[in-house]
C-alpha positions in Angstrom: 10.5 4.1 25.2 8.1 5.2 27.9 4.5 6.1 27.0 5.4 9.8 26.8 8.1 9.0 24.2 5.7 6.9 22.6 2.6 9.3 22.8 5.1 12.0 20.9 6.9 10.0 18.7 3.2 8.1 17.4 2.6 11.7 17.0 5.2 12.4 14.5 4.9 8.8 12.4 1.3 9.6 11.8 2.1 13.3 10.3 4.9 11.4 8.1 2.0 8.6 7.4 0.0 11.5 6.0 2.7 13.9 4.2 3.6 10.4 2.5 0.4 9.9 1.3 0.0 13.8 0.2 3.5 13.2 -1.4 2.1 10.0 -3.3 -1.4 12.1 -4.5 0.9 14.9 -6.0 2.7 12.1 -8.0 2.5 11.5 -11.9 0.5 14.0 -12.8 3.2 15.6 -15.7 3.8 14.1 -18.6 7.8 14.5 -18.0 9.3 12.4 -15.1 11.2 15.0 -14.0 8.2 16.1 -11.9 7.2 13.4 -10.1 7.5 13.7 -6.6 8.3 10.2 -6.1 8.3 7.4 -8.8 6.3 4.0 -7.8 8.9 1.6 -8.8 12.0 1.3 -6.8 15.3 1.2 -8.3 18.1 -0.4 -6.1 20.2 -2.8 -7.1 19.8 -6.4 -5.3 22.2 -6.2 -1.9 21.6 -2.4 -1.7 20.8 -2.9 2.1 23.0 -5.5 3.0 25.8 -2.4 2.6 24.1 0.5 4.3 23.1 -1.5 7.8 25.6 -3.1 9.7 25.9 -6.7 10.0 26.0 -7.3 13.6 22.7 -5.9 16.0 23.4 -2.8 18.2 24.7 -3.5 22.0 23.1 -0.5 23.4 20.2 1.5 22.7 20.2 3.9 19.7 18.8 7.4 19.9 14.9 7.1 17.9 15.8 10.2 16.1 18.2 7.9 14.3 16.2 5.3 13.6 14.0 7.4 12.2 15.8 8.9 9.8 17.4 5.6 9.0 13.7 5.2 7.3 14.1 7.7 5.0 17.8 7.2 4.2 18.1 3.6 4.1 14.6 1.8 3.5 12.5 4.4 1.5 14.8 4.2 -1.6 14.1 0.4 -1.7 10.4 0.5 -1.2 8.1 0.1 -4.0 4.9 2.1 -4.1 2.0 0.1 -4.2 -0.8 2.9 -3.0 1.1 5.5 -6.0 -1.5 6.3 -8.0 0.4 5.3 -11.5 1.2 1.8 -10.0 -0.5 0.4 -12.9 0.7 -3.3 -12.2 -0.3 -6.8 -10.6 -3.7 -6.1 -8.7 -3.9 -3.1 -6.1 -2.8 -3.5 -2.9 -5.3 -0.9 -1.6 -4.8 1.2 2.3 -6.8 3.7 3.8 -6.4 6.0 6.5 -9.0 4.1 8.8 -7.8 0.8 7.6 -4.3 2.0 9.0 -6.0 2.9 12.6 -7.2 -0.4 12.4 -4.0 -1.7 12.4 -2.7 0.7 15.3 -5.5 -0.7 17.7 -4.8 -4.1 16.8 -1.3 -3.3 17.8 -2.8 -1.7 21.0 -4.2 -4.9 21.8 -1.8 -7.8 20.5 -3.5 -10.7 21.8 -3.4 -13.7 20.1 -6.9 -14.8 19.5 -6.6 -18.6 18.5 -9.6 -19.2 20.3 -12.4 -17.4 21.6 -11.4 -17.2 25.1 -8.3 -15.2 24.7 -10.5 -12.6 23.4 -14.1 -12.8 22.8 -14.0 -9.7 21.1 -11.5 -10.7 18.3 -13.8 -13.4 17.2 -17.1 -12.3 17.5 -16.7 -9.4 15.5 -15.0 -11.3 13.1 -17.9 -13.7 12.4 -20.2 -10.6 12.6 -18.0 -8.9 9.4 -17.7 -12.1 7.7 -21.6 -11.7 7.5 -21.3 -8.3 6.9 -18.9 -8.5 3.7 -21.2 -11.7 2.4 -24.1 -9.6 2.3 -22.4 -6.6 0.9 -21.1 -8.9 -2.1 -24.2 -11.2 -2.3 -23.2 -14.2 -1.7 -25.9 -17.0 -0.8 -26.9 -17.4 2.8 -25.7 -20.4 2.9 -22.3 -19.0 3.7 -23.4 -17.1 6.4 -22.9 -18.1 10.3 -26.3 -18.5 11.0 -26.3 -22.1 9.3 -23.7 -24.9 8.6 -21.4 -22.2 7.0 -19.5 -19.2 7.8 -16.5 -16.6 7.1 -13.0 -16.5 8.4 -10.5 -14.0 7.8 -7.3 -16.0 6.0 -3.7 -13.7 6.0 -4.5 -14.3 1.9 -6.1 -15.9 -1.1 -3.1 -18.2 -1.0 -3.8 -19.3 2.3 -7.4 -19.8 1.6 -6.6 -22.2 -1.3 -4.8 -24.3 0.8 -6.7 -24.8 3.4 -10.4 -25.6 1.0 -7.4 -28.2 -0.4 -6.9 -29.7 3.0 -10.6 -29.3 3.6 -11.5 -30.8 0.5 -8.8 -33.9 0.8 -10.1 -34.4 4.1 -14.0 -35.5 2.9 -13.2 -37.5 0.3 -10.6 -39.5 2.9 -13.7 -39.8 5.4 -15.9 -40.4 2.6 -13.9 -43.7 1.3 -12.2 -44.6 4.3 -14.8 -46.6 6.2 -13.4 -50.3 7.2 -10.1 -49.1 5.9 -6.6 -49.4 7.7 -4.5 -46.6 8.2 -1.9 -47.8 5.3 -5.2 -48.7 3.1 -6.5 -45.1 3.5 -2.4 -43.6 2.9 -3.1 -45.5 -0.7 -6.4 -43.8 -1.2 -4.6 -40.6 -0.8 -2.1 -41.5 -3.2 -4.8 -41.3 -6.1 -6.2 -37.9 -5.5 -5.8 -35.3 -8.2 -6.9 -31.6 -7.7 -7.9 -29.0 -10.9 -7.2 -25.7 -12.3 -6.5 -24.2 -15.5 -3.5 -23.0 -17.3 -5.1 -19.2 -15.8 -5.7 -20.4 -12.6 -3.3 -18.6 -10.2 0.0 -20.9 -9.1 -1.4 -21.1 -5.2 -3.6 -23.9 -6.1 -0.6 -25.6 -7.3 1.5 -25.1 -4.2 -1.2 -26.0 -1.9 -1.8 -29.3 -3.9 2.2 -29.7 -3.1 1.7 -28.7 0.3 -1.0 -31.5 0.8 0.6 -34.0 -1.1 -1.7 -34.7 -3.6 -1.7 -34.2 -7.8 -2.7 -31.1 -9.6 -3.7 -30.8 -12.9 -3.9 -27.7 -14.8 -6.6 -27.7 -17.7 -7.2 -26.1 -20.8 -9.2 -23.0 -21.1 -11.6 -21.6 -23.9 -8.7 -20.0 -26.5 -11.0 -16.9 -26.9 -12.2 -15.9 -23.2 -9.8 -18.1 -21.4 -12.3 -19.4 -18.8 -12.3 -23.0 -17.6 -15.3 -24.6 -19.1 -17.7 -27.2 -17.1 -17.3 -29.9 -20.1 -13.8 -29.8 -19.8 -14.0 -30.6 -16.1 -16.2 -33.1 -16.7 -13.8 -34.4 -19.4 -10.9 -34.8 -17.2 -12.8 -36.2 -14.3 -14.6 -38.7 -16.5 -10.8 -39.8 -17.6 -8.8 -39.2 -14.5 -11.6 -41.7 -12.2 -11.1 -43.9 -15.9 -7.5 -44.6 -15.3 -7.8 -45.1 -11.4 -7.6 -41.8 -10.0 -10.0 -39.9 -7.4 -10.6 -36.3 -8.5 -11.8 -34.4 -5.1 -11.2 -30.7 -5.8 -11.1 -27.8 -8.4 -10.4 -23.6 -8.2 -12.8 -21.7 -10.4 -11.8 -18.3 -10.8 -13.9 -15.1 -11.3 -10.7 -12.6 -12.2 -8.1 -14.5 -13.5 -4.4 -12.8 -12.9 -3.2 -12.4 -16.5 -6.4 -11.4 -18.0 -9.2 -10.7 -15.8 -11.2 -14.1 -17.4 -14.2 -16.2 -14.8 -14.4 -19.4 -15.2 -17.8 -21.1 -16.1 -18.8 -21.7 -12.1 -22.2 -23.0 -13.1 -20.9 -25.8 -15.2 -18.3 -26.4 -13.2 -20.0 -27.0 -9.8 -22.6 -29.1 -12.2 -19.7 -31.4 -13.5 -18.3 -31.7 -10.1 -21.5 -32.8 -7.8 -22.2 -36.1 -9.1 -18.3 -37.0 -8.0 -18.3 -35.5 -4.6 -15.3 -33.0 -6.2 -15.1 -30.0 -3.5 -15.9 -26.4 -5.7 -13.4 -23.3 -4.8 -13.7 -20.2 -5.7 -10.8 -17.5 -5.8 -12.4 -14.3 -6.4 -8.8 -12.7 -4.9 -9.2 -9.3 -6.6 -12.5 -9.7 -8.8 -15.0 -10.3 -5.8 -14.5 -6.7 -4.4 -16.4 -5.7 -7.7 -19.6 -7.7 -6.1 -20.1 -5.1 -3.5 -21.6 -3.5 -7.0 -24.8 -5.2 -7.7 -24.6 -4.6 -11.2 -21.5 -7.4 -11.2 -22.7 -9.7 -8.3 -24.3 -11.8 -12.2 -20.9 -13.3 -11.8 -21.8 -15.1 -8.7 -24.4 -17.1 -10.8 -23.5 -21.0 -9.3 -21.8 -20.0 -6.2 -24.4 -21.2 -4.3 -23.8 -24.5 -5.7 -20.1 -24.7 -4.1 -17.8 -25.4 -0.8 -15.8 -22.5 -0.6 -15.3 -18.4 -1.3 -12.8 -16.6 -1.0 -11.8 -13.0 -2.2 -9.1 -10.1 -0.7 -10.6 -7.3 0.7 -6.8 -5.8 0.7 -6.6 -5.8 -3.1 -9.4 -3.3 -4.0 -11.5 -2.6 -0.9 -9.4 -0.2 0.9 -8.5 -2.8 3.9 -4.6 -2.9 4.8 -3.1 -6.0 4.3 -3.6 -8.6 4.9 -7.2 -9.3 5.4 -8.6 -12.4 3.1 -11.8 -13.4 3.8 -13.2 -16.9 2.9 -16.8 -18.5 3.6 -17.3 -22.4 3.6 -20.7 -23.8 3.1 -20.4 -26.2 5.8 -17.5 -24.9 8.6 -17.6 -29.1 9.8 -15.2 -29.5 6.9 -12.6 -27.0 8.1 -12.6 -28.3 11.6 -12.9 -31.9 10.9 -9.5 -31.5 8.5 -7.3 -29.1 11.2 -8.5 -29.3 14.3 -6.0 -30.6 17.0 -6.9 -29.9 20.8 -4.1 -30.5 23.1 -5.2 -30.1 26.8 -3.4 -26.7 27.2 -6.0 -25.6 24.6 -9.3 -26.6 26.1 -12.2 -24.5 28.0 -15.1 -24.7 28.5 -16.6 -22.2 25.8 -14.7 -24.2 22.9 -16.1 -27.8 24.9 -19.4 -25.9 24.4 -19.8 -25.9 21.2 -21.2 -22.4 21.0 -18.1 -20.6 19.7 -15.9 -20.4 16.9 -12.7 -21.3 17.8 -10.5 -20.0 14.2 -7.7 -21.2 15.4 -9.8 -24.7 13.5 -10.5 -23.0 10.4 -7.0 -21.9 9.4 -3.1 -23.2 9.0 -1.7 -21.4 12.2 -2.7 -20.9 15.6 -2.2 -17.1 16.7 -4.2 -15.0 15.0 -4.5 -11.3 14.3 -7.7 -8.9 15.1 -8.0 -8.7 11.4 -12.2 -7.8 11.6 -11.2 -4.4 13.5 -10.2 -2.7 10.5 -12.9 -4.5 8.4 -14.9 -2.5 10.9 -13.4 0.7 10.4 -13.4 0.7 6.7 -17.0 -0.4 6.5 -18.7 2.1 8.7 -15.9 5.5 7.7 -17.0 4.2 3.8 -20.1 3.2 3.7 -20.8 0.0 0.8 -21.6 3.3 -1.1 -18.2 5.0 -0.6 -16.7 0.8 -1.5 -18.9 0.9 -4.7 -17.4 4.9 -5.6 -14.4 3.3 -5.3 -14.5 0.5 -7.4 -16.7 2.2 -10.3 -14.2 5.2 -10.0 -11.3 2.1 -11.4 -13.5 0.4 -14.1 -14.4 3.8 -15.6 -10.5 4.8 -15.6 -9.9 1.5 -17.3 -12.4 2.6 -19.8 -10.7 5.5 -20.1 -7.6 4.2 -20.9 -9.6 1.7 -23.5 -10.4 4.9 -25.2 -6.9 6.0 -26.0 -5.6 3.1 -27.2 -8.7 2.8 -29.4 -7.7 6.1 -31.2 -4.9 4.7 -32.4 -5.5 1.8 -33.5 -2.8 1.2 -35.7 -0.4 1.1 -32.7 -2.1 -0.4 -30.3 -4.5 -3.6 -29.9 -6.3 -4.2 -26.9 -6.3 -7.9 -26.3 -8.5 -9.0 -23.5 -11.2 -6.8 -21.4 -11.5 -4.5 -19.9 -12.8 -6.9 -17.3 -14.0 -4.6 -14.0 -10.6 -2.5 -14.0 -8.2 -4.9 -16.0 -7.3 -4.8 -19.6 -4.2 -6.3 -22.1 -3.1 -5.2 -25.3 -0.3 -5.3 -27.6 1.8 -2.7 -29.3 1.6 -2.9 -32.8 5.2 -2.4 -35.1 4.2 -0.5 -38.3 3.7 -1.9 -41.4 7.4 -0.5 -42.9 9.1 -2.6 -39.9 10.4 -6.1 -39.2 10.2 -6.1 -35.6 7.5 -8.8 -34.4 4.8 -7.1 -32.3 5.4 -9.5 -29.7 8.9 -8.4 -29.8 8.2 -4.7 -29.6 5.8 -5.2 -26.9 8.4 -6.5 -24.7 11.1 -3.7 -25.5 8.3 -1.0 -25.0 7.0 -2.8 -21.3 10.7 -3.2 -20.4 11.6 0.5 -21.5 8.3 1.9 -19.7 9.6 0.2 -16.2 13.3 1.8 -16.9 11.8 5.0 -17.3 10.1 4.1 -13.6 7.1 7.3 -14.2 4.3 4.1 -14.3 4.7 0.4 -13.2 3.5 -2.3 -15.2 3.2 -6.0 -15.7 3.2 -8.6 -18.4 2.2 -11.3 -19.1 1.6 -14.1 -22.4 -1.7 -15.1 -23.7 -2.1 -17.8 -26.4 1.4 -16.6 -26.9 1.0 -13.4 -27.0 2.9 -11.3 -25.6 0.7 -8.3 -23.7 0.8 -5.7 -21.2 -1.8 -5.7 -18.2 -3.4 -2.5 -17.2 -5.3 -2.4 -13.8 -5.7 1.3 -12.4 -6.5 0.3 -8.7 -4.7 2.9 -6.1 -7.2 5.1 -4.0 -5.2 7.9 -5.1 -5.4 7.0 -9.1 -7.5 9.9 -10.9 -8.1 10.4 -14.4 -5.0 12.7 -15.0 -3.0 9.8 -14.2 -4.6 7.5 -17.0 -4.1 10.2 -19.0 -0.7 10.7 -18.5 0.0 6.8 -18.9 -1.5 7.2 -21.8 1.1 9.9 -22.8 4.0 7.6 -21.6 3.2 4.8 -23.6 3.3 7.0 -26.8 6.6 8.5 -25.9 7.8 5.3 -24.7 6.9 3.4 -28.3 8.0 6.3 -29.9 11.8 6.5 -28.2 11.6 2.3 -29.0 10.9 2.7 -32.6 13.2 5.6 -33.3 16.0 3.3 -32.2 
């Protein structure tokens, strides 16, 4: 493909890029499933793929005309829709038509910026967003990149977890290890323990396996099901008690299942006198900061290590963009830097530079900031609040009707921002459980494939979770979920 080929056929994947999205926006708007223009949940069967594309790779080239259409044939019946505006499940996933540029001149460019050499430009206006984004959210200074601390985009919040882990693992070992030989200091390691809660999000459990080191999920309040600070204190009191050597916990503000934030303030207050590195994973949550009216729920972060929060969930950035802000950026480098002599120059010997490739688990890198960029300044932080007040008053909405009928349904948790739970309710005549019939109506509702949603169990409960999030989600679409949940229950009960 030459660049002409190129310049026409870019040409004609932007105007599919846009009828797909015009597609999307004329979706679930009826109350009948029949017109839809395209469902969000995908229906193949596991394997589907395996028999429509053949098993060995082409010899020669193919003609792009088939490989185009091979998208529509073969891989659009086995894509999900995350931007349709009744996905209802999980957290958004949001995209936006300059976040999507961002990612074509990213393309344009596809250098590998691991240090700040192979492209000045890749990191300095990454550190310059990362200051950007802490401002627009609130966060104390003391993240920012004029001091000790500083942002980095991470591929996820996943990834950011793991590497405040290593981070965190890394100062207690330099800490204690004074005098001690390497075997004495592989002994010390042996005893560390990391927290969450039973609603902390499984990443801080595979990065505690990825680093070697226990985890230990802890109870939460049975009512708002946020870690509390005297239960931290608790178990570190009896973990150090029976020989071990807590050095880390995740505090959440937006817990997956129900939206919950952990007590940060007593937290971060339990875990100072012990040296125990704070973490916060804000994944979907901390795009409601760029509100000031939420940013209350930052009261303590400036008391802790680490940030983190993904501006792909709910702030109109493509994935994956993750940003994360350490209060003091010594600890990431002193836990994963490695410079070979391949890697060295004299801007990194300077000192004067970020080199990210030292704040994160690879090396290469992608020029993430440059749709950060683009989103920022074609928005506004007054556009990014429109959209996130636009979700938490659909969510409200949505609260509404299943408060008029309340003998049906009970809202369990929230809403918190743009996430609530509830239950369906069996009626009084029946001997179906309501957990039972709150399964059968979630599982029916995905089989019926008009809306997408998740579940999940609280206190053993079983509920559904409700997060409007897409930027294409209006109010007709709440209302109309509203409408398939009543059909829904009422084809379950009849049966």
């Amino acid at each position: 493909m030459d660049a002409n080929e190129f310049r026409k056929r870019g040409h004609e994947a932007v105007e599919r890029i846009a009828k797909y999205y015009e597609d999307l926006a004329a979706s679930g708007t009826s109350p009948s499933s029949q017109d839809a223009v395209i469902n969000p949940l995908s229906t193949v069967e596991p394997g589907f793929l395996g028999k429509l594309i053949p098993s060995d790779p082409p010899e020669y080239p193919e003609k792009w005309e088939d490989i185009q259409s091979d998208i529509e044939s073969k891989i659009m019946p086995g894509i999900t829709h995350w931007q349709h505006p009744s996905f209802f499940s999980f957290f958004p996933a949001n995209s936006s038509f300059p976040g999507i540029l961002g990612e074509m001149y990213s393309s344009m460019f596809n250098a590998i910026g691991f240090n700040w050499q192979t492209s000045p430009s890749y990191t300095e206006l990454e550190t310059i967003m990362m200051d950007w984004v802490a401002k627009a959210i609130g966060l104390d200074e003391g993240f920012l990149s004029n001091g000790d601390g500083g942002g980095i985009i991470q591929g996820s919040a996943s990834e950011a977890i793991c590497v405040a882990i290593i981070a965190a693992r890394q100062r207690m070992v330099d800490s204690l290890s004074q005098g001690l030989s390497e075997d004495e200091v592989h002994a010390l390691s042996s005893k560390f323990i990391a927290y969450g809660s039973t609603q902390t999000h499984s990443s801080t459990k595979k990065g505690c396996t990825i680093a070697n080191v226990r985890f230990r999920a802890l109870e939460v309040d049975p009512v708002t099901f946020s870690l509390r600070g005297e239960t931290v204190a608790a178990a570190i009191k009896e973990d150090i008690a029976a020989g071990l050597i807590p050095f880390y916990v995740t505090a959440t503000i937006g817990t997956t299942s129900s939206g919950a934030t952990d007590d940060i303030p007593g937290i971060a207050l339990a875990a100072a006198p012990h040296g125990v590195w704070v973490n916060i994973d804000a994944a979907w949550a901390g795009a409601a900061c760029v509100c000031p009216e939420y940013q209350s729920v930052l009261e303590g972060t400036d008391k802790v290590d680490s940030f983190s929060f993904n501006m792909h969930k709910w702030l109109l950035t493509n994935f994956d963009c993750s940003p994360m802000w350490v209060r003091n950026r010594k600890h990431l480098t002193n836990a994963l830097s490695i410079t070979p002599v391949y890697l060295r120059n004299a801007a990194s010997s300077s000192g004067f530079v970020n080199d990210y490739r030292d704040w994160q688990l690879p090396l290469g890198r992608r020029f993430r900031a440059l749709k950060v960029w683009f989103v920022i300044r074609t928005y506004g932080l007054e556009g990014l609040r429109a959209h996130v007040r636009k979700h938490i008053n659909q969510c409200q909405r949505m609260k509404t009707h299943l408060e008029s009928r309340p003998d049906r349904y009970k809202i369990v948790t929230g809403p918190n921002w743009s996430l609530l739970t509830f239950q369906v309710l069996p009626p009084l005549s029946s001997t179906i459980s309501a957990n039972d019939l709150t399964n059968r109506v979630y599982e029916k509702i995905n089989q019926d494939g008009e809306i997408f949603l998740t579940h999940t169990l609280l206190n053993d409960t079983d509920v559904i979770r409700f997060v409007p999030g897409s930027r294409l989600t209006e109010d007709v679409h709440i209302d109309n979920a509203f409408a398939v949940f009543e059909r829904i229950t009422d084809s379950v009960l009849s049966l």
